[in-house]
C-alpha positions as a Markdown table, in Angstrom:
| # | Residue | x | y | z |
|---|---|---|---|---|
| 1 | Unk | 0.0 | 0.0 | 0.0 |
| 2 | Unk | 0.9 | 3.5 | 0.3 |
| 3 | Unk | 2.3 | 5.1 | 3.0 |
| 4 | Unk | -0.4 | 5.6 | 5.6 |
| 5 | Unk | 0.6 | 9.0 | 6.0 |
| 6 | Unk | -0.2 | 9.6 | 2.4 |
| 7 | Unk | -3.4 | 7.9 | 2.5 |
| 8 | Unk | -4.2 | 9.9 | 6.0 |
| 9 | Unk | -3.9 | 13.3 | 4.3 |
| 10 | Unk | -6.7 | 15.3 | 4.2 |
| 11 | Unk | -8.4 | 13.5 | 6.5 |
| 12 | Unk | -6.4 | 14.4 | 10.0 |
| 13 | Unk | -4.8 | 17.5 | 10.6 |
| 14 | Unk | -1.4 | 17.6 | 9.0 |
| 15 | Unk | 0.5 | 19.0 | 11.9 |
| 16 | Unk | -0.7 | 15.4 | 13.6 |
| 17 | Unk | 0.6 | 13.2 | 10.4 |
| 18 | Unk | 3.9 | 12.8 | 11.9 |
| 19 | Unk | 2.4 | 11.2 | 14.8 |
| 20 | Unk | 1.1 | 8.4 | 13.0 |
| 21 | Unk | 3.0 | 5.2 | 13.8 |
| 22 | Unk | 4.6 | 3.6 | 10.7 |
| 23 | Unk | 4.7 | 0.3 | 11.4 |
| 24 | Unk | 2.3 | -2.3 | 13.3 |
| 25 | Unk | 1.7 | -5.8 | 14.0 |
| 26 | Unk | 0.0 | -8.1 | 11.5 |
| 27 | Unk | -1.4 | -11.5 | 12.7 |
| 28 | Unk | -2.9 | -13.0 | 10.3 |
| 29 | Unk | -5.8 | -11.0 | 9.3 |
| 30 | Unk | -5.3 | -9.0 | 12.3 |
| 31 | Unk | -3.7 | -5.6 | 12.3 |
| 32 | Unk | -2.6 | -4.4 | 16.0 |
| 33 | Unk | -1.5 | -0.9 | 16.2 |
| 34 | Unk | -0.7 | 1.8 | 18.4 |
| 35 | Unk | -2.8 | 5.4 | 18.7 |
| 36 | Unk | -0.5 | 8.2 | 20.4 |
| 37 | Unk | -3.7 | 10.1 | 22.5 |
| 38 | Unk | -3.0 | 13.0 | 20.2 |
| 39 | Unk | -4.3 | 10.6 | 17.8 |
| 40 | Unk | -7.3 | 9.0 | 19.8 |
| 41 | Unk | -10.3 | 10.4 | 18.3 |
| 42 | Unk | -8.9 | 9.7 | 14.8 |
| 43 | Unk | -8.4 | 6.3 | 15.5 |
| 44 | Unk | -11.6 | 4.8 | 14.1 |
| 45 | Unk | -10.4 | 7.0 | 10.3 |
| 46 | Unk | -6.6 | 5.2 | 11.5 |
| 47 | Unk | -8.3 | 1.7 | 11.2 |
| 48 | Unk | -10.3 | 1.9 | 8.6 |
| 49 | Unk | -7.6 | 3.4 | 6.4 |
| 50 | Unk | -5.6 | 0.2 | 7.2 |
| 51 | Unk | -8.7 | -2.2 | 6.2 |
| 52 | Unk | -9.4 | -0.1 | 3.0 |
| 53 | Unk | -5.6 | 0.0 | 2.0 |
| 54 | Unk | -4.2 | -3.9 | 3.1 |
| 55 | Unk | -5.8 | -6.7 | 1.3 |
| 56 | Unk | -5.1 | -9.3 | 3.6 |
| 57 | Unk | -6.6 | -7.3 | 6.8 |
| 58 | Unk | -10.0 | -7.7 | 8.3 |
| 59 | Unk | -10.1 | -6.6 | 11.7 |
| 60 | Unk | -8.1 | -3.4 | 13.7 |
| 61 | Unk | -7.3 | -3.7 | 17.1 |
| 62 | Unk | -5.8 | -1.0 | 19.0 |
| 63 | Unk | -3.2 | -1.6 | 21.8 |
| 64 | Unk | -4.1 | -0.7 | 25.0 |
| 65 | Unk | -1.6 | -0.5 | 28.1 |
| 66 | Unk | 1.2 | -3.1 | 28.3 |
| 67 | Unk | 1.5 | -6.6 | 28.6 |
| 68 | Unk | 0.1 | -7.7 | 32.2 |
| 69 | Unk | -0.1 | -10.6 | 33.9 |
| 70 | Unk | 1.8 | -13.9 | 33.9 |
| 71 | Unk | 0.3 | -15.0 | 30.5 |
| 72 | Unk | 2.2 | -12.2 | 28.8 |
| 73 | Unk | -1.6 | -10.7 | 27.9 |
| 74 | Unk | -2.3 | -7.2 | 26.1 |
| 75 | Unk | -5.5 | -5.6 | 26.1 |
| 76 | Unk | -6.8 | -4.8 | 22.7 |
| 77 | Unk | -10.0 | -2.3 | 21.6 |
| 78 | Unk | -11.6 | -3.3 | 18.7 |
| 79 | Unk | -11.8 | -0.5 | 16.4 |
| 80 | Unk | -12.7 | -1.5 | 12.5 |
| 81 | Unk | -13.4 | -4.5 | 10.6 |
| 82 | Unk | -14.2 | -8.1 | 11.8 |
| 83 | Unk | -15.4 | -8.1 | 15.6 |
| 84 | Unk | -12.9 | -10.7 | 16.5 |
| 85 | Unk | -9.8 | -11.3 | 18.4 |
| 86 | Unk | -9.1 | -14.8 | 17.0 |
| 87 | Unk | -6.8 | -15.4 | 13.9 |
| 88 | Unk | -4.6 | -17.7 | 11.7 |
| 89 | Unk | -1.5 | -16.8 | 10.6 |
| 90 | Unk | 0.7 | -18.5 | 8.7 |
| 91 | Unk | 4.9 | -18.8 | 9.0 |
| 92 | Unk | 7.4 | -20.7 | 7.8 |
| 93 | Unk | 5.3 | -23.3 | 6.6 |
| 94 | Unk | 3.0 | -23.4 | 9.8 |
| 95 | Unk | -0.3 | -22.3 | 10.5 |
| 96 | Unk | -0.3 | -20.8 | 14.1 |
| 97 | Unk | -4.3 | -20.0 | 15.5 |
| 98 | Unk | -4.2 | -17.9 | 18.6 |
| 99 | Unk | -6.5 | -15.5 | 20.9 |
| 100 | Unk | -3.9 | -12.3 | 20.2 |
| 101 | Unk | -5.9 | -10.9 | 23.2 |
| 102 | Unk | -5.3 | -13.7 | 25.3 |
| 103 | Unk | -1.9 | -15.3 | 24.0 |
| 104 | Unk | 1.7 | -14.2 | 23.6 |
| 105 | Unk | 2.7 | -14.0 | 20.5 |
| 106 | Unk | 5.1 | -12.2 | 18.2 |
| 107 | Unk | 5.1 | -12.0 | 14.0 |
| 108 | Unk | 8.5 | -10.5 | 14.8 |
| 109 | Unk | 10.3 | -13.5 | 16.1 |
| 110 | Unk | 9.6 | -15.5 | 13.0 |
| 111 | Unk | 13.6 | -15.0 | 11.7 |
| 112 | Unk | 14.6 | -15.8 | 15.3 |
| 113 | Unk | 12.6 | -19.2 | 15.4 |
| 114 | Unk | 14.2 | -20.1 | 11.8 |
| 115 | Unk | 17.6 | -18.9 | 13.3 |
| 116 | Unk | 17.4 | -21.3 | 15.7 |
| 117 | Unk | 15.4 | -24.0 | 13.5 |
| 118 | Unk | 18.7 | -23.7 | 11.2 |
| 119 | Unk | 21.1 | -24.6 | 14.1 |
| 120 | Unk | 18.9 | -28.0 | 15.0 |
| 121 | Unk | 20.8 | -31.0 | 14.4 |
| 122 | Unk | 19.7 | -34.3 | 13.2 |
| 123 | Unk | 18.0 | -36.5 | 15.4 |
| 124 | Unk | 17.7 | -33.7 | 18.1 |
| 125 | Unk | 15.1 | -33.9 | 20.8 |
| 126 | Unk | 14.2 | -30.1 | 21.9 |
| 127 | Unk | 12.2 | -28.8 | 24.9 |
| 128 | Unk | 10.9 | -25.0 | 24.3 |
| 129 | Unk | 10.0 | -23.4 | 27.3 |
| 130 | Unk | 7.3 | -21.1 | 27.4 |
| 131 | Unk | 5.9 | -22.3 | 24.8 |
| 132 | Unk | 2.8 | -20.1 | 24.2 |
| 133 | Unk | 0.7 | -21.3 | 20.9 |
| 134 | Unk | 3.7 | -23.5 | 19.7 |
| 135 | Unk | 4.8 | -21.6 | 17.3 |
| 136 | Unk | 9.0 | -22.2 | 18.2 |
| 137 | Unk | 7.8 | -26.2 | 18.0 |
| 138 | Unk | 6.0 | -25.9 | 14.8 |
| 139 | Unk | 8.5 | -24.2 | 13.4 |
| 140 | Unk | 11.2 | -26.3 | 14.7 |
| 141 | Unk | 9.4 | -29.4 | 13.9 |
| 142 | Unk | 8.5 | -28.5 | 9.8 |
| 143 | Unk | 11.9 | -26.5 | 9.3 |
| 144 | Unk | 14.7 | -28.6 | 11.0 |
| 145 | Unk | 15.9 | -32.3 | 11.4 |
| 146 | Unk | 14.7 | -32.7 | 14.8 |
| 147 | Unk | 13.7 | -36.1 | 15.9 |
| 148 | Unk | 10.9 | -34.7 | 18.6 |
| 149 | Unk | 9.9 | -31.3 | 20.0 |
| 150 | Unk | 8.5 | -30.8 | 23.1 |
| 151 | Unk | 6.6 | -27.6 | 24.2 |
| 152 | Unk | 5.6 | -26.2 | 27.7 |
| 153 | Unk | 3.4 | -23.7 | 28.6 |
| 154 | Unk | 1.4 | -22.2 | 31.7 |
| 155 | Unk | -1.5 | -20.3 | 30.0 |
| 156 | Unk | -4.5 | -22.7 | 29.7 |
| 157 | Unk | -6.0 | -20.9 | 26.6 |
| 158 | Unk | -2.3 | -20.5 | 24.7 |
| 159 | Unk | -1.9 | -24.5 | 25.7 |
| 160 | Unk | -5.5 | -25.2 | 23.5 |
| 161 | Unk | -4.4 | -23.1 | 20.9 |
| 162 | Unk | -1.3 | -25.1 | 21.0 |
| 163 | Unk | -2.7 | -28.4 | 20.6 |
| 164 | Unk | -5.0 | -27.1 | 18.0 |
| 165 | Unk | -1.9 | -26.2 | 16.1 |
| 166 | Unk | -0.1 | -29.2 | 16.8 |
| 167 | Unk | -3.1 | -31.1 | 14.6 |
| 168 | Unk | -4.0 | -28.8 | 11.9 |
| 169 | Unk | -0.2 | -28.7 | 11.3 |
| 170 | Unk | -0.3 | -33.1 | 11.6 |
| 171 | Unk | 2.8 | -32.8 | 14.1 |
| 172 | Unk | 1.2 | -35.6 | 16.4 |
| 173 | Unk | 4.0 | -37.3 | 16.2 |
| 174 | Unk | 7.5 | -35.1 | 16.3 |
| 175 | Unk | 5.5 | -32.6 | 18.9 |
| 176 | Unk | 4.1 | -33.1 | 22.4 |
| 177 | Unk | 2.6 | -29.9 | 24.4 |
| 178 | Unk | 2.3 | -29.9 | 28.1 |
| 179 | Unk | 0.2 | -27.2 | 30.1 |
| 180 | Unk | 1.9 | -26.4 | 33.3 |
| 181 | Unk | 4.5 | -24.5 | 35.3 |
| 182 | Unk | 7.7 | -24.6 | 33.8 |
| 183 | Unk | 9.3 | -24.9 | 37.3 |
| 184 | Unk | 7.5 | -28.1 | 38.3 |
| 185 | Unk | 7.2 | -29.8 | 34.5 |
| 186 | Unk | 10.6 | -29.5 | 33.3 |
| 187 | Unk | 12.7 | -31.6 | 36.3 |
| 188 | Unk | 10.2 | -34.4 | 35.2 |
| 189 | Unk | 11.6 | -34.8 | 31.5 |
| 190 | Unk | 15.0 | -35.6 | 31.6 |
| 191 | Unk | 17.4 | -34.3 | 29.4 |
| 192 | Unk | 17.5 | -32.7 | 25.7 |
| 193 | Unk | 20.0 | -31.6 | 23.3 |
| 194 | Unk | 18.6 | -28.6 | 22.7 |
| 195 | Unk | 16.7 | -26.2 | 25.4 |
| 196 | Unk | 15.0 | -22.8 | 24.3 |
| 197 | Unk | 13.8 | -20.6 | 26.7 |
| 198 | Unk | 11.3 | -18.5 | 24.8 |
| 199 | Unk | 10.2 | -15.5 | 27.4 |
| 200 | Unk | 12.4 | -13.0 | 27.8 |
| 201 | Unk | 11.1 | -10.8 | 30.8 |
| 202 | Unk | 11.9 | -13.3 | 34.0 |
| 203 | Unk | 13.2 | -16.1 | 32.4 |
| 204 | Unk | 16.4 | -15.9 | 34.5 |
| 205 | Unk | 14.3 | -17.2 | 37.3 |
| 206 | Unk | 13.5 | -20.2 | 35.5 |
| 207 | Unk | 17.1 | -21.0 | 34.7 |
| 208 | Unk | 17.6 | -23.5 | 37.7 |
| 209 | Unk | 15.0 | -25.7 | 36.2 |
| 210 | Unk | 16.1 | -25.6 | 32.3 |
| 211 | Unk | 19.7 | -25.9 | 32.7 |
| 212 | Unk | 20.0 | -29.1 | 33.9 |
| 213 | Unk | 17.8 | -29.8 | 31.1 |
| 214 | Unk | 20.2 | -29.7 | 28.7 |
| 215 | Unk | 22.7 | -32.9 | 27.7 |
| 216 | Unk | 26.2 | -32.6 | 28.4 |
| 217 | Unk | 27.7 | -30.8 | 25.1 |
| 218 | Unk | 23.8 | -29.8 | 24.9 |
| 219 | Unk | 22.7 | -26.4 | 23.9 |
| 220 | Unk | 20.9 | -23.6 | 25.8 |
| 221 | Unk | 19.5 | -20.0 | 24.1 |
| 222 | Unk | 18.4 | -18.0 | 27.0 |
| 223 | Unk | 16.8 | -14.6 | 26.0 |
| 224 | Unk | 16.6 | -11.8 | 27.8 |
| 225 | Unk | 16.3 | -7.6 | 27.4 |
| 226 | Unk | 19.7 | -5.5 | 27.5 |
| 227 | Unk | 20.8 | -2.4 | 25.8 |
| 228 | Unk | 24.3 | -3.4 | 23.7 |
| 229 | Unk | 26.5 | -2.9 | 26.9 |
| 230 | Unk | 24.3 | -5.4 | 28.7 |
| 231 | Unk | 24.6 | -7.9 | 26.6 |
| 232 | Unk | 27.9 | -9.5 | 28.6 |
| 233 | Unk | 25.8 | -9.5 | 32.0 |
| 234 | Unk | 23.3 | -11.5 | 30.6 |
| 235 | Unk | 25.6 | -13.6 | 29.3 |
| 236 | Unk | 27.0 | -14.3 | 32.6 |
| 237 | Unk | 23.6 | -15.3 | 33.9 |
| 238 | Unk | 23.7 | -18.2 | 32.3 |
| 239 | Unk | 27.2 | -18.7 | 33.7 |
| 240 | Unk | 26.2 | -18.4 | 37.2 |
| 241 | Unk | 22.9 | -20.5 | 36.5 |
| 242 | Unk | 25.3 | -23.0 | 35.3 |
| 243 | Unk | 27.7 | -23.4 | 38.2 |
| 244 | Unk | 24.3 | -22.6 | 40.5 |
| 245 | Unk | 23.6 | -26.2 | 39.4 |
| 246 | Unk | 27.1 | -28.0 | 39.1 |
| 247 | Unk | 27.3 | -27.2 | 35.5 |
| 248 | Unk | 29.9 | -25.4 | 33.0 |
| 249 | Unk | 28.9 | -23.8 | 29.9 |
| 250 | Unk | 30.3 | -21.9 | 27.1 |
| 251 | Unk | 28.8 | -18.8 | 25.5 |
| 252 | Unk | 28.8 | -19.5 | 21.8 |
| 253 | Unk | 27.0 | -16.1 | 20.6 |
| 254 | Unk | 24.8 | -13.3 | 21.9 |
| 255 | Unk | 22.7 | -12.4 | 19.4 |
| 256 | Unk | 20.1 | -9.2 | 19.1 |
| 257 | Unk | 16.7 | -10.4 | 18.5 |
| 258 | Unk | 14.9 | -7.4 | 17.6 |
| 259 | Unk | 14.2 | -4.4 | 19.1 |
| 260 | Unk | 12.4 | -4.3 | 22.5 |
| 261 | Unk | 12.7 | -0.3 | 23.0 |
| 262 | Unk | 14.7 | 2.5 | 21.6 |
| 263 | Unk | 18.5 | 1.3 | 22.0 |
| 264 | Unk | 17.3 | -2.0 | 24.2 |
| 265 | Unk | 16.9 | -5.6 | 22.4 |
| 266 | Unk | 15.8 | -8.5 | 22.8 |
| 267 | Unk | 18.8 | -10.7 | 23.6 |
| 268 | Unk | 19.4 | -14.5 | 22.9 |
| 269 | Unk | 22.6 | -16.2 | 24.7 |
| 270 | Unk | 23.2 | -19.3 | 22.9 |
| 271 | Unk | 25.4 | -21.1 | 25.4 |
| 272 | Unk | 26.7 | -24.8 | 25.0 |
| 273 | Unk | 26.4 | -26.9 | 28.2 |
| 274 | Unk | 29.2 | -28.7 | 29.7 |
């Protein structure tokens, strides 16, 4: 389409054009975007710009607060389009259906789960924790020579989307998705080459229990946010979870995985386990 400040013109004030976001989350036929409160009683003209202008969008939903909770949830207004908060959208080969009101998910992350997907060995077994609505276990399991991906997750509405996904993607049998707490599931499933810790806000607390996860020569990708100096002192979280548990480990690459904030990333440590 055209720039949506172009199509905007003439019908909000120029001197508030440059307040109109550029970018914005597309989930499958969702579009999720954020109105400055400059911008809030435009927002309706906003949306409906987007659905007249993007072929593949049918519903608007507006962004409202932050992420709450401890199932990662963001409270959306409905503002043009299809009344609905439920979508399909399709990466890498997958389809992922998800509740964006009531799941985490991020379109962003799709170069980050083929990142790690390309890394996957043959024959690996691979635990993602945190998994959400599957998508690092679909995309691991259709995209890499994995032997068997297993997938954990606390929300009970993420977990159904998640087995949903698992069978309209007929993964039965290379993925398995558990619904519980990370910190009482993952001591119960013995060891895996490969362990993913996909939630970057708190996940340090959860390294006790996915360390010793991981096989001996195993690998571990531990995200967390940092601006670029940070990036060593998360690294070294993973080396104190490491000896914290009688382990070793050594830090094979930090890697940004998109921007969080102005100047602060999303961070992945990928760290082999000794």
């Amino acid at each position: 389409m055209s720039s949506l400040r172009k199509v905007l013109k003439g019908k909000i004030p120029d001197n508030l054009l440059g307040l109109v976001k550029r970018g914005f989350d597309s989930v499958g036929s969702i579009a999720i975007i954020e109105i400055p409160e400059e911008l809030e009683k435009f927002e309706k003209v906003i949306a409906n710009a987007l659905i007249d202008n993007i072929k593949n969008i049918h519903t608007v939903l507006k962004k409202v607060g932050i992420r709450y909770g401890r199932y990662r949830r963001q409270k959306l207004k409905w503002l043009a389009g299809k009344r609905t908060k439920v979508t399909e959208h399709k990466e890498s080969g997958c389809r992922i259906r998800l509740d964006v009101e009531k799941c985490y998910f991020s379109p962003r992350l799709s170069h980050e789960r083929l990142r790690i997907a390309g890394l996957i060995k043959q024959g690996e077994c691979v635990l993602v924790a945190f998994s959400g609505v599957a998508p690092y276990p679909l995309v691991f399991a259709k995209n890499s020579p994995s032997k068997f991906v297993v997938g954990v997750e606390l929300n009970p509405v993420a977990h159904r989307f998640a087995e949903e996904n698992v069978r309209i993607n007929k993964l039965q049998g290379k993925v398995k998705v558990i619904e519980g707490d990370v910190a009482k599931v993952v001591p119960n499933l013995g060891r895996f080459d490969r362990v993913v810790m996909a939630m970057p806000k708190g996940g340090e607390r959860f390294l006790e229990f996915c360390v010793p996860a991981v096989k001996k020569g195993g690998v571990l990708h531990f995200y967390d946010f940092g601006r670029f100096d940070e990036f060593e002192m998360i690294a070294e979280k993973v080396r104190q979870a490491c000896l914290k548990v009688g382990r070793d480990c050594r830090i094979l690459r930090k890697v940004k995985a998109g921007e969080h904030a102005p100047r602060v990333y999303r961070v992945c440590v990928d760290a082999e386990v000794i």
